[in-house]
N, C-alpha and C positions, 0 to 999 in steps of 0.2 A: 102695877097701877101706873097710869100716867100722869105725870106732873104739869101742869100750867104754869106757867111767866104770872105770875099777880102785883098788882100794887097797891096797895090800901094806905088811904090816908085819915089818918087821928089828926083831932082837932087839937092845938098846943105843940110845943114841945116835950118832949120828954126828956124825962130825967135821964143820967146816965143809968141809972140802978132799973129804972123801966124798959131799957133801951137791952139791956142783960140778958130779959127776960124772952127775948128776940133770937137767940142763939145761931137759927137758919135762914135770920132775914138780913137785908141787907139795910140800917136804920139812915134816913136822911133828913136832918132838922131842917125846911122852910117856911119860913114863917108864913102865914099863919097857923103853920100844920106841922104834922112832921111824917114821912113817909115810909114805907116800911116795903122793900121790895124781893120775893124770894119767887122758888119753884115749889109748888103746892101740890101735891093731891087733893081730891075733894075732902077725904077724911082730915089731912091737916089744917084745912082751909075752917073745916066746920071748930077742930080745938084752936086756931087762931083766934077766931072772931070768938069764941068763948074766953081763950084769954084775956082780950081787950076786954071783955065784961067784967072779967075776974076783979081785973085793973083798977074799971070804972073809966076806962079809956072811951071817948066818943068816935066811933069812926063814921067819916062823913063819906065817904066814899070807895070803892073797891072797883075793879076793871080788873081784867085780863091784860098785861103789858109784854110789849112784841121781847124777843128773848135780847135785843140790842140796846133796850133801856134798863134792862137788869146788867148787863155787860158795863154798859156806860157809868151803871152807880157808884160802880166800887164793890165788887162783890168780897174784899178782901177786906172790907169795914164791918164784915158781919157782928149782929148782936152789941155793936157799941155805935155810939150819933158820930155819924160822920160829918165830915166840917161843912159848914151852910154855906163854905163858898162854892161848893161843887154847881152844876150847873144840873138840875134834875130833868128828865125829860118832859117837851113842853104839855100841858093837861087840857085835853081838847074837849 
């Protein structure tokens, strides 16, 4: 299966114990939101966005993100909030 670059953003922060539950994403607290950015298949993509429901998480938004802003996140912050001073890619 082929994987896509995604980015989705929840409205809030999350907690570190929500942020857990992320395991293969790469978690980015900016306020107002906080960001979550991984490689998906369609099928992970569809138990994502079911998780966030699970959660009770608002996601306000979702894109396809180039494979250099997943690079840039910090992919080595997986599944825990990375620090909000990182600088996330800009949202056009």
């Amino acid at each position: 299966m082929t994987e896509t670059c995604y980015e989705l953003r929840v409205a809030g922060r999350m907690s570190e114990r929500a942020c857990s539950a992320f395991m293969d994403m790469t978690v980015l607290p900016v306020a107002p939101e906080t960001i979550l950015y991984g490689r998906l298949t369609d099928a992970q993509l569809h138990g994502l966005l079911a998780l966030c429901q699970d959660l009770g998480l608002q996601v306000v938004a979702i894109r396809e993100a180039p494979s250099a802003a997943i690079a840039a996140s910090g992919q080595h912050d997986r599944g825990h909030c990375a620090a909000a001073s990182q600088n996330p890619p800009r949202r056009d």
